[in-house]
C-alpha positions in Angstrom: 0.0 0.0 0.0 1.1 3.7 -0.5 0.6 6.3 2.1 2.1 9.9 1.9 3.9 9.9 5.0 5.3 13.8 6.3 5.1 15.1 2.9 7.1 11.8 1.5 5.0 8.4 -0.5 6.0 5.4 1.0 5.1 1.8 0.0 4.5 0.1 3.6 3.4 -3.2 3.3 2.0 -5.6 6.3 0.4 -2.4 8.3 -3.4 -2.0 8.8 -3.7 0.7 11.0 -1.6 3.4 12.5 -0.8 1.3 15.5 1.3 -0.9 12.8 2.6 2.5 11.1 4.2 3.7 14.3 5.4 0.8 15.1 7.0 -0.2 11.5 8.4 3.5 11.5 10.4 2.9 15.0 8.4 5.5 16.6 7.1 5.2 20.1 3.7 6.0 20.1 3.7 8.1 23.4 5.6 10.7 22.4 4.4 11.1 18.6 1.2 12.8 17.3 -0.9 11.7 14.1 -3.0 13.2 11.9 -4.6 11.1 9.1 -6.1 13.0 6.0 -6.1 16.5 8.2 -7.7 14.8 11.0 -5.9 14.4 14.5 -5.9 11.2 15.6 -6.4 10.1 19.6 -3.5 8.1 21.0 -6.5 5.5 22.3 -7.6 4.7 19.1 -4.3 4.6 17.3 -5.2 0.5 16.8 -8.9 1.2 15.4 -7.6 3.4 13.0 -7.4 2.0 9.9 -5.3 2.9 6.8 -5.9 2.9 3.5 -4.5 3.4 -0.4 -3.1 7.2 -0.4 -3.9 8.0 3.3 -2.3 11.1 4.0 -0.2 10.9 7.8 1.4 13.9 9.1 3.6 12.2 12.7 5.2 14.9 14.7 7.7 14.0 17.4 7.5 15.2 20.8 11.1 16.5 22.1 11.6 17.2 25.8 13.9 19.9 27.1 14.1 23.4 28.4 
């Protein structure tokens, strides 16, 4: 499947939702946010979330610090 990924495509294969996305990408899902097709997605429903053909996922990284 193809999603556009931060601007990028990206063939990701074996990933149904975006659970499987963050996971695949390395990412730890706590400290990311995710917005599929201009839509925030909650952190609780990151495995209910299903992705499809062309999805558009924005993931921004949460950095601590001060």
């Amino acid at each position: 499947m193809k999603l556009w990924v931060n601007g990028e495509e990206r063939a990701v294969e074996a990933v149904a939702d975006i659970a499987g996305l963050v996971a695949a990408l390395g990412l730890d899902s706590r400290k990311v946010a995710v917005e599929r097709n201009l839509e925030i997605v909650p952190r609780s429903t990151y495995s209910a979330t299903a992705l499809a053909e062309g999805d558009r996922i924005e993931i921004v990284h949460f950095i601590g610090g001060g």
